[in-house]
Structure formats: C-alpha cells, structure tokens
N, C-alpha and C positions, 0 to 999 in steps of 0.2 A: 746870420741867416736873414734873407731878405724877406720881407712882405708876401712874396707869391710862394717862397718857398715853404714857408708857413702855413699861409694859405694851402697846399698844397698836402703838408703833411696832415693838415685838419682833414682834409678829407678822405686820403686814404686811412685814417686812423675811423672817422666815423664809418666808413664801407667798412672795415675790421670789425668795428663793432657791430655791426648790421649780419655780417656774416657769422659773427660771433649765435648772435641770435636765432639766425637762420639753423642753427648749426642744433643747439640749442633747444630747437623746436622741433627738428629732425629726430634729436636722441629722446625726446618727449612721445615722439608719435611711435619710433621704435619700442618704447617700452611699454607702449599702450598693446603696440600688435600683439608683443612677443607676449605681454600676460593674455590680450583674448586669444592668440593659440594658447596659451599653455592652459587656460580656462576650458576651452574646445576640446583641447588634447584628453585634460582630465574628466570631460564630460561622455565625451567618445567611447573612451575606455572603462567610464563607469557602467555607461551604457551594455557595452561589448562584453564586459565580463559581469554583468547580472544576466542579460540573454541565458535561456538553458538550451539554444542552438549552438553549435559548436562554431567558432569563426574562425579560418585559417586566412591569413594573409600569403599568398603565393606569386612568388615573382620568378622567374627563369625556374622553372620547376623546382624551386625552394621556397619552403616555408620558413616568413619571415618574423610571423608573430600569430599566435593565439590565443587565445581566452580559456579559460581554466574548464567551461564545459568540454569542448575539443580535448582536455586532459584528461576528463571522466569518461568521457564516451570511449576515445580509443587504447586508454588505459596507458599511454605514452605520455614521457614528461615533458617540456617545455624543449629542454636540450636534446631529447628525442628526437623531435619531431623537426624541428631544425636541425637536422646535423643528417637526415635521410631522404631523398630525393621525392617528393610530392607524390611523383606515380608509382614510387615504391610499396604506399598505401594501398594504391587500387589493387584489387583483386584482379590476376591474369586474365579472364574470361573476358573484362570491361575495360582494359587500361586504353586498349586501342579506340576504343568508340569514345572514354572520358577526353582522353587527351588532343582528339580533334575538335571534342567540343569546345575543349579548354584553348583552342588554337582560335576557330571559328567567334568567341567571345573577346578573346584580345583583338583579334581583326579588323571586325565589325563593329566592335567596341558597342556592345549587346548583351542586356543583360537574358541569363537565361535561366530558366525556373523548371523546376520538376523534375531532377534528372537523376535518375535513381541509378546505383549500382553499389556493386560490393566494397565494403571497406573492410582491411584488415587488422583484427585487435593485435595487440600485443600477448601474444601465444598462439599465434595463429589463428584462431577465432574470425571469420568472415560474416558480419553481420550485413545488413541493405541498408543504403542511405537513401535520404532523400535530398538532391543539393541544390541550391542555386547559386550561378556565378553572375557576379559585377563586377563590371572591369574598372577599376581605379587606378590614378597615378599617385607612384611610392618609390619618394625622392628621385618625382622631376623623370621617373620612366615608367612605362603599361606594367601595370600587375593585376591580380586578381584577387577579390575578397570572393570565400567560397563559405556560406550560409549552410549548415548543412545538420541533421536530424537523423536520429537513428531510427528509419521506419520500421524497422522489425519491434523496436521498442512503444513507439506510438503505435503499433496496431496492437502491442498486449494491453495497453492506458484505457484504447478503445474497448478491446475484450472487456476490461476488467470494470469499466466507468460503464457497460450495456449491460454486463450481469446484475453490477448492483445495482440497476435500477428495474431491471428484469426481478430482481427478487424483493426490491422494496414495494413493484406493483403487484408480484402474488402476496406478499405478505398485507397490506390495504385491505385484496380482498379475499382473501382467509380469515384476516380479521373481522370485515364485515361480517361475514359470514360468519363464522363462530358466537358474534357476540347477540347476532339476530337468532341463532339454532340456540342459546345458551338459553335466551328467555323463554324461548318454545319449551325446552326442557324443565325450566322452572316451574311452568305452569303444568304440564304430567305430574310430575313430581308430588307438587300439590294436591293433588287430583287422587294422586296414589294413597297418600298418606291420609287422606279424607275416606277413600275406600276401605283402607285397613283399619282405620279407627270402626266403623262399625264391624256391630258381633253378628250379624246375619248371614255370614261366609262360613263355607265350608275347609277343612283343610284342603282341598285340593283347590280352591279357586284362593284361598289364602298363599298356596305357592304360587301360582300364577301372577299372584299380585308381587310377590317377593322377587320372581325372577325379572318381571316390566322394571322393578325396582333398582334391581342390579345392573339393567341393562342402559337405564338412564344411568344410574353414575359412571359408568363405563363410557358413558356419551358426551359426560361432564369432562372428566378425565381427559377424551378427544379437544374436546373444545377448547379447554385449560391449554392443554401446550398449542395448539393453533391460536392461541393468543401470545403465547411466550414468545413463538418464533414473529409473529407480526411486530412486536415491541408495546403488546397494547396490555401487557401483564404488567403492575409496576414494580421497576427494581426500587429494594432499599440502600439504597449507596451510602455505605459509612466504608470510615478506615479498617481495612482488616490488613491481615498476614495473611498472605496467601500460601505460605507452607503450612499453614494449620488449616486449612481448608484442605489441602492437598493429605493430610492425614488422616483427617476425616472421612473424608472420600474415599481413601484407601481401607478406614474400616470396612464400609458399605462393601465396596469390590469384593475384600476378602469373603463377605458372606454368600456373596452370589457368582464367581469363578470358580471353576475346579481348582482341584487339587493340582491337576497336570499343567497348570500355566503360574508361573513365578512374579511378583511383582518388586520391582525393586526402584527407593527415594533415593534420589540425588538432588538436594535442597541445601540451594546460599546460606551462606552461616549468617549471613547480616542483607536480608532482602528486603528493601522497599516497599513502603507500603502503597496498597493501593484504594484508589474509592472501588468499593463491589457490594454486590448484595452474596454473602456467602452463601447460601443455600441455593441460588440459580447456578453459582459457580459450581460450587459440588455436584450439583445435578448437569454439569458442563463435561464434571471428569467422569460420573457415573454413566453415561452415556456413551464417552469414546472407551472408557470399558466395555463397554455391552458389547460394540463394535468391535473391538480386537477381540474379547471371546470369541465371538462371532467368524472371526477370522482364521482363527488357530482351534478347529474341533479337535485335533492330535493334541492341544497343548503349548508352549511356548516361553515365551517373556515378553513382559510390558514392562517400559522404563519411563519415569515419570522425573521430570527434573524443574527445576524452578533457577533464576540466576539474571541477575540484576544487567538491563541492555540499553543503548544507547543507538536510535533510530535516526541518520544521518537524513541530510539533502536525499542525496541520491538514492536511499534507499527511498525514503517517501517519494521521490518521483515515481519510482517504478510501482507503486505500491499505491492503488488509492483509496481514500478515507482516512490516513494517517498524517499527521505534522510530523516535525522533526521533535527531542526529547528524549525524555528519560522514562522508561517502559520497562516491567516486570514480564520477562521469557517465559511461558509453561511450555514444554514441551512433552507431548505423550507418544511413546515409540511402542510398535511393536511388533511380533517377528513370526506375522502373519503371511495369507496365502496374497498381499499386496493385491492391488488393482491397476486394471489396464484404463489406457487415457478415455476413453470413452465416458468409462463411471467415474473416474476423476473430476473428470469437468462437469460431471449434473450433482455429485452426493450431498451437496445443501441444500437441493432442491424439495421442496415438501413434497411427498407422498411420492417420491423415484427410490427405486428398492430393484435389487437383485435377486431377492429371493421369490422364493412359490406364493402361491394364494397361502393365507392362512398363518405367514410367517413373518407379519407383519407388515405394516401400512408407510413406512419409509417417512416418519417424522424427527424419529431419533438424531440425526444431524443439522434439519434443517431449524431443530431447537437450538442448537450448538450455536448456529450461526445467528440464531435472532438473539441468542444473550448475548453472546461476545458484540456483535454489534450495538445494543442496549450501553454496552460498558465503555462504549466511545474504541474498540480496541479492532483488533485483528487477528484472522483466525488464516492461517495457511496450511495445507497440506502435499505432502511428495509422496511417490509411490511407485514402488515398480513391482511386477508380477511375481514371485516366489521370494521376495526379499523383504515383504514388510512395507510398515505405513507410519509416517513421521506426520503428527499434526500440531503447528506451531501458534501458540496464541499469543498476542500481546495486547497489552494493556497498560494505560497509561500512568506513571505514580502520583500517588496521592500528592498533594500538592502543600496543604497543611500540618504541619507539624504533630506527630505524634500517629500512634495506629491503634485502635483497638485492637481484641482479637477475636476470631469469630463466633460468635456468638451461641453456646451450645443449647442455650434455651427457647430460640427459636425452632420451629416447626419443620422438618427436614424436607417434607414431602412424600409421597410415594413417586418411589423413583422405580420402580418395578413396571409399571405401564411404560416406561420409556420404550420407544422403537430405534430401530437401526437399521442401516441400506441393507 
C-alpha cells in the first residue's frame, strides 16, 4: 500500500470515527427526549387522573382515552367508553347542536368553554354537563380533549356547601342569643329564690312565685338545646359502643311510645368504635323517636340499625363535611305518614315546624343536626309521602385502640322537653 493510500485510509477511518461520535451523541439526545416525554407523559397523566373533571380524549368521534373521574361520572368503564361512538353519549335533544360545536373547535382550532348539555349514564340516566373543548393534536392528527363536570352535581355541592353555612350562621346567632338570655335568666332566678326565702308571703303570691319559677326553667330548658344545636354545648368524646347507646335509647322510647308502634334492633355483632359523648347521642335517637311518633298517630314500626361503613372519594364528593374512611352507619327507619320535598329541605332548621301553635317550637331536629355535626359526622335523610322516613347518620371511628362503653352513671338528661317538626 502506498503512502497516499494510507494516508487516505487515515482519513476515512478518522470521519468513521467522527460519525461514530456524531452518531453517538444523537442516541444520547434520543434518550434524553424520549425520558422527558416519557417524564411529561407521566406528569400529564398524573395530572389528568387526579383532576375530579372528567377528561375524554376524542378523535374522529372516538374516545381515545380517559381519566378515571370520566369512569365515576358516567358510570362507564374505560373499554366502554372507547368501543362507543362519542355522540353516542350525548342526549338526543343536544347531539346535534354538541356535535357542531365539536366541528366548529376542530376548525377553528378554538377552545370553547361553558357548553352545557345532556350526558347519558349508564342506565339510561341523563344528568347535565358543563364542557369545555380544546383542540389538540393526537398522533400527528386534530382531536379534541373535552373537560367536562357534572353540573347537576355541582349545583347540589353548592346547595349543600349554602346550607351549612346558612345553618352555621343561625346557629352563631341562636347561640349568641341563648347564652346572652341564659344570664338574664340566671339573674330572675336568683331573684326568685331570694323572694321565696322570705316568710312574709302569702300562699297565693308563694304560687306565683313558684309558677315565675317553673316558667324560668322551662326557659333554661329553651336555651340549653339552643346551645346544643349551635355547638356551644360541650360534647364529652370518649370511646363508646354505639349499640349500647342505641339500647339504651330504646329503653327511653319504650316509655314514651305507644303500644301501637313496634320497635325493632338490627345491631353489627362486632361494631367499631366511635369518639361520642353518649348521652347527646341518645338524646340524637330519642328525638328522631319523638318524630316518627309523631308521624305514625295510627301506630307502625321504627327500625333502628347500626353496621360498620366505609365512605369512598366519590361519596364525600357528593357529600360535604365528610373525608373518605371508616364510619359507624346509624340508621333510623320508620313507616310513617313521610314528608313532601318542601319540609324535607328546611326540617334542621331551628324553630320550622309543621304542626299548630302549641304543638311545639320545631327544635327537636335542628338538635339532631347540631350534635351529629359536633361529632365531626353526618346526618342524611330520604322520604316520600305515605311510605315513611329513613334518616342516616354517620360518624367517624374512633381511631385509638380500644372502646369504652357507655357510661350508665352519667346524667341522661330530660329528654322529654325535646321538640319535633
């Protein structure tokens, strides 16, 4: 081999190695991209499936991908909803107006916000959505991510997030109020008991004195549960058994229900325990007795159960004041004259009553709802007209090891003053 040819191969061998390099530095930069997609991809998607808006990815009217809220909302599974044509979803009344939109966004290539229509659950079920569309490209062709919320759902969030603060601000100032009337009463009181101590009265201005007497505690009484419903009573929270509470309470019922209405336990053999103060509790079950009396003057049955529950995402979504967790079920049924939606949606409200002058003052539930509130828990009620009244409490479980049981030497109350709508 000559000199040049040498020379020659020197240097196509150094370019070799130079492209070597080049080459090299390419597969270096490839693997850099392909981990920040695959970093992005995973980011994206952690993203998309923490969202509690539903995301469908929609291409040639296929869904190509969603996020597991989109699974809870429309109750359809992954291979569902992929394997059924996108406007198959929409409610017939809307498909035609969604699906222009849905044309006029690829188009225009325009995102569009607020576009409310029907979506269909799986069972036919037509709830309202709220959507918005962005038009992206997915694999290198136009598709559409559709953002989308179940507004029939968010407007009960909203119902139910205006009540309870509608009720935490009567309950502020009932408490005000109570605790400013409570002193005023203290000082009567006093007053009375200073008059009765002297012997210069006659018996007839000695009743007078006695009836002023009864009439303040009666007043006290008032004020006491206007405290309890506020939250400004305090609970004693220790561990108890709430089926021993619930027996006890059923003592109490048994004395003050007729004969013509039936009471029947269906109580967890091995129930959780919870933090409570047991005698607010008992006067929680002594009270939605009063009310189902109250309901059933012919008579009837009240069913009372207890039974260890497990409160999901989705349920606390729907549901506010609750986390997700392990929760103690009370349920109190009973197979009364039910209530129309009207008194449904006020009957926690302090001093709202259905009955006459004289037949009391409509405190009896909105007690209910200031101790179960008190207890960190929640108190639900359904009901329809001639079929009865289901009201559902839950309460969080104790979280420490071990349960007391309810405490029988504590002080029960008079539960006899309680009122009922």
């Amino acid at each position: 081999m000559t000199e040049s040819e040498k020379e020659q191969v020197m240097k196509e061998l150094a370019a070799l190695r130079e492209r070597v390099r080049y080459l090299e530095e390419v597969e270096k930069e490839f693997a850099t991209l392909a981990r920040a997609l695959k970093d992005s991809e995973t980011k994206y998607r952690f993203l998309v499936d923490k969202v509690q808006e539903a995301v469908l990815l929609v291409q040639d009217d296929t869904v190509k991908s969603v996020n597991p809220a989109a699974k809870i909302i429309g109750g359809y599974s992954a291979d569902e909803l992929r394997s059924v044509p996108f406007s198959e979803f929409i409610d017939a009344g809307d498909r035609d107006r969604v699906l222009a939109l849905y044309r006029q966004a690829l188009a225009a290539e325009t995102v569009l916000d607020s576009i409310t229509f029907g979506v269909i659950r799986k069972g036919g079920e037509v709830f309202q959505a709220t959507t918005r569309f962005i038009p992206v490209n997915w694999e290198d062709r136009p598709a559409l991510l559709c953002l989308m919320q179940d507004a029939t759902r968010q407007g009960d969030l909203e119902s139910q997030l205006l009540y309870a603060k509608k009720m935490e601000a009567v309950g502020t100032l009932a408490g005000g109020i109570a605790h400013d009337f409570n002193n005023h009463l203290q000082g009567i009181s006093g007053y009375i008991q200073l008059l009765m101590m002297r012997g210069d009265r006659d018996r007839t201005e000695q009743g007078w004195l006695l009836q002023i007497e009864r009439s303040v505690k009666r007043a006290a009484a008032l004020t006491k549960q206007l405290l309890i419903f506020s939250r400004k009573e305090e609970s004693r929270l220790e561990p108890i058994d709430l089926n021993e509470v619930v027996r006890q309470a059923q003592k109490t019922l048994a004395r003050t229900i007729p004969e013509s209405i039936t009471a029947e336990l269906k109580l967890a053999a091995e129930l959780a325990p919870v933090d409570g103060d047991a005698v607010q509790l008992e006067h929680v079950l002594f009270n939605l007795g009063i009310n189902a009396k109250d309901a059933m003057p012919a008579g009837g049955k009240i069913v009372i159960e207890t039974r260890n529950s497990h409160l999901d995402e989705t349920f606390c979504r729907n549901h506010v004041g609750v986390t997700p967790g392990a929760y103690v079920e009370l349920t109190f049924a009973d197979s009364g004259h039910g209530m129309d939606r009207e008194t449904l949606e006020r009957i926690f409200e302090p001093f709202y009553t259905t009955k006459g002058v004289g037949s009391g003052i409509g405190l009896g539930l909105a007690i209910v709802y200031g101790i179960v509130q008190s207890h960190h828990g929640l108190i639900l009620c359904e009901s329809n007209l001639e079929k009865g009244t289901t009201f559902r409490v839950y309460l969080p479980v104790q979280e420490r090891e071990g349960a007391a049981p309810a405490k029988e030497e504590r002080k029960r109350g008079d539960y006899r003053g309680a009122e009922t709508i």
